[in-house]
N, C-alpha and C positions, 0 to 999 in steps of 0.2 A: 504494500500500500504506500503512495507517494503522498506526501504533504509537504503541503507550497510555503516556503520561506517566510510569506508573510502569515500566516498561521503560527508557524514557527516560533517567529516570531513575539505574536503575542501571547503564547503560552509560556514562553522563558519571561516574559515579562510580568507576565501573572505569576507564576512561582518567584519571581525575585520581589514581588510587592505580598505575598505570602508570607514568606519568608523573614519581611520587614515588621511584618505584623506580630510573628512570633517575635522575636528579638523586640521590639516594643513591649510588650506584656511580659516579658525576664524582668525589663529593668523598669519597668513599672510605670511605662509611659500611656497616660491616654488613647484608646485606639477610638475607631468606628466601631460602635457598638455592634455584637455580634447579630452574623445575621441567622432568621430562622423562616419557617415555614408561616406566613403572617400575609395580612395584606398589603402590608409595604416591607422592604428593605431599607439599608441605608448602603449608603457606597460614596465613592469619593474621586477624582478628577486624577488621572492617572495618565503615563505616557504622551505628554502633550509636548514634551520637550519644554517645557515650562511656558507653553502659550495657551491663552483662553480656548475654552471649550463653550462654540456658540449651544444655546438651546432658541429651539425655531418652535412656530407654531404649529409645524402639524413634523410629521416621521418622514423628513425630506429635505434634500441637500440644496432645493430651490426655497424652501417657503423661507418667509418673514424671519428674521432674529427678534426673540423676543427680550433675549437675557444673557447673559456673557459670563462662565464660573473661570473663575481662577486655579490654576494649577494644584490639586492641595484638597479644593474646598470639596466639605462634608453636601452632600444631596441626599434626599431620599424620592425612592422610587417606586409608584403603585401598580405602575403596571409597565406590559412591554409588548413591542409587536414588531413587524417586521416592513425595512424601508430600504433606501440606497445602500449597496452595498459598501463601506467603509474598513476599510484594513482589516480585510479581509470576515468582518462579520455583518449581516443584514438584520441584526437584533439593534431596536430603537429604544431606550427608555423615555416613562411619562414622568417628567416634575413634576407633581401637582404645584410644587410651590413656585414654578414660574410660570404654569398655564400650559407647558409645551414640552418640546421631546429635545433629546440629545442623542446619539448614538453611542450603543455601548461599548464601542471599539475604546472608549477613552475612560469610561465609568467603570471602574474597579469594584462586580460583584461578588468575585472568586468563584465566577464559573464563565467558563470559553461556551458563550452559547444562553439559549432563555436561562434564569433563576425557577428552580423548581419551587421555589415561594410566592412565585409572582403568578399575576392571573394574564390571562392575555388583554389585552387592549381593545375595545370594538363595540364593546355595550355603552348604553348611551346612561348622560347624567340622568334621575330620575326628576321631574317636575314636584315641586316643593308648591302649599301655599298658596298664593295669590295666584303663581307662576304654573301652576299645573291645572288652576280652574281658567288661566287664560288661554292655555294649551287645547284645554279639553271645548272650550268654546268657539276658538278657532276653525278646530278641525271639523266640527261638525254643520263650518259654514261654505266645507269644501263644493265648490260646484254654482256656488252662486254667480249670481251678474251680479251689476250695482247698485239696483232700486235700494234697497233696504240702507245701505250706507250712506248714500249722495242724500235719501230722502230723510233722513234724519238729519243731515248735517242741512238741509233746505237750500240744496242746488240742482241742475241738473243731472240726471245719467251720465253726460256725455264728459261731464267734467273727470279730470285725473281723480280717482281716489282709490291710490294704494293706503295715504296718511289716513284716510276717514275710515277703512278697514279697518284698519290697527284701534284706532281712536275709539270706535264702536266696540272692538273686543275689549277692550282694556272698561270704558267703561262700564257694558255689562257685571264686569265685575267690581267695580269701586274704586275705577281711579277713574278722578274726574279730568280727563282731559280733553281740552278746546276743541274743536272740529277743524283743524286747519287744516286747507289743501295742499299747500305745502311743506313736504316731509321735513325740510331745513326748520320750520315752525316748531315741529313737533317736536323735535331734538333738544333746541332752546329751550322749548318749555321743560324738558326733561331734568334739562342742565342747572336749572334755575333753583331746579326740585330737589340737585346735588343725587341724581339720577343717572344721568346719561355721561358716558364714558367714550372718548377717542379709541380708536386701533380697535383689535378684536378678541383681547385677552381677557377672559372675567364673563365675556358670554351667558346667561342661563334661559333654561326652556321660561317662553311665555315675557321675554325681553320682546322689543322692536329692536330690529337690525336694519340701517341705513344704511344707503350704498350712492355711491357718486365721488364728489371731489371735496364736498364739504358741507356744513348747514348754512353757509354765510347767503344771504338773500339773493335774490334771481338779478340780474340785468339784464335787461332785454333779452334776448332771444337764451342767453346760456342761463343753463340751471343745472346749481353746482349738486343740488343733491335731490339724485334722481329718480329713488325709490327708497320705499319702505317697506318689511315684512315684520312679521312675527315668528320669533327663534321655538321652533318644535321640537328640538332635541340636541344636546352636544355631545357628540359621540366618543368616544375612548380614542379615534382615529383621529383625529382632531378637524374632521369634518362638522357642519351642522345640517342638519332639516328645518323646515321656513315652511310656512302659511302664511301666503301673499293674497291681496287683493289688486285687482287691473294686471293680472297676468293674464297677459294675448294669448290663446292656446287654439288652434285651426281657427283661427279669425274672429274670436270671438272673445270678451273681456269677462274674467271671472276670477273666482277666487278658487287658487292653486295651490299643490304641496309639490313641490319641484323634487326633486331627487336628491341626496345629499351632494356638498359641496363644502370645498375649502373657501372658506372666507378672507384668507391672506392670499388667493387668488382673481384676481378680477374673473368677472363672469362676462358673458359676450355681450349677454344681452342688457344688464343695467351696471357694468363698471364692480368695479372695488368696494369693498367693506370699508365703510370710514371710520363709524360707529356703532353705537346700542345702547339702550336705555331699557332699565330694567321700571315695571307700572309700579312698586313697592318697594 
């Protein structure tokens, strides 16, 4: 049987950070606390040549950097799944505590390969709250047109309203928010609320999630932020699912649950993730 040098590699490096471990606990220095069969690990920033270890938002060598560890520093890890292959291993770890993944080529679990402690990565957050009755009231508005939303907000059909979906689900359940047709509206009022958050990390089901260039108000023809949905689930993958309103589907405008998607990735049809605002 032949194994490839980088392999080799980082199993002499794994037994020589092993190795470190024992000789720390002889002389009675603080380690990583040991690990066991548990929902999470702990492990530690290893073989970097003393340079930062990015963690990104989803298990991949293009998405977003969300957070930068130091050569050294202690992480712990809840789950794990598999992503670009990296010296020589395609096992990704999840930080819960920076929102996102690292790969384990650099994370020191003491084991070449998954952690038999660890769960796989793939199940989604569970909806909590306020957050799991705006979930549950969303979905069951899958298939609509727009009478019911424009007609409460006392505008036309024909007017934009993904904001007035959102705005309807949310208040059905207790957050009183404005009817604005503009998603950038909805944002600020969020903001105001010490609600709504920049980038895409911190996510939960039964949020509004906005997409565009930004909330900042329309000029003339450009509109910087171009839609709104409501976050259905955030998956261990670091994908989400969305319950949108005025999603175009065979020529017709309704309210949809698109397919999951990376949210540090622009999408074709309405741009980038800018933000989110959680109703509570």
């Amino acid at each position: 049987m032949s194994v490839s040098s980088t392999t080799l590699g980082r199993r002499f490096r794994r037994i020589a950070a092993q190795l470190a471990v024992v000789a720390a606990v002889v002389a009675g220095i603080a380690v990583v606390p040991a690990l066991s069969a548990s929902a999470s690990v702990g492990a530690y920033v290893w073989g970097t040549d003393g340079d930062n270890l990015n963690v990104r938002a989803s298990a991949s060598t293009t998405a977003a950097v969300v957070a930068s560890l130091a050569a050294g520093q202690s992480v712990t890890i809840d789950c794990q799944t598999t992503g670009p292959t990296v010296n020589g291993t395609s096992v990704w770890d999840h930080l819960p505590a920076y929102g996102g993944y690292a790969t384990d080529a650099y994370l020191y679990t003491g084991y070449d390969g998954f952690d038999p402690g660890l769960p796989r990565c793939g199940g989604s957050t569970p909806p909590s709250g306020t957050g799991a009755a705006v979930v549950s009231t969303a979905q069951a508005q899958v298939g609509n047109g727009p009478g019911k939303y424009t007609g409460a907000a006392g505008v036309s059909s024909d007017t934009n309203w993904c904001s007035l979906f959102v705005t309807w689900v949310w208040r059905q359940n207790g957050v009183p928010a404005p009817y604005d047709i503009y998603s950038g509206d909805l944002f600020y009022w969020s903001l105001n609320r010490g609600q709504a958050h920049y980038g895409t990390s911190g996510m939960k089901p039964g949020d509004a999630v906005f997409f565009g260039d930004g909330p900042q108000p329309q000029s003339g023809s450009y509109v910087p932020s171009v839609h709104v949905g409501i976050v259905k689930s955030v998956n261990g993958n670091g994908t989400i699912n969305t319950v949108e309103g005025n999603y175009w589907l065979g020529g017709v405008s309704q309210v949809y649950a698109p397919a999951a998607f990376d949210p540090t990735v622009p999408r074709s049809d309405v741009g980038v993730v800018y933000g989110y605002a959680h109703p509570a």
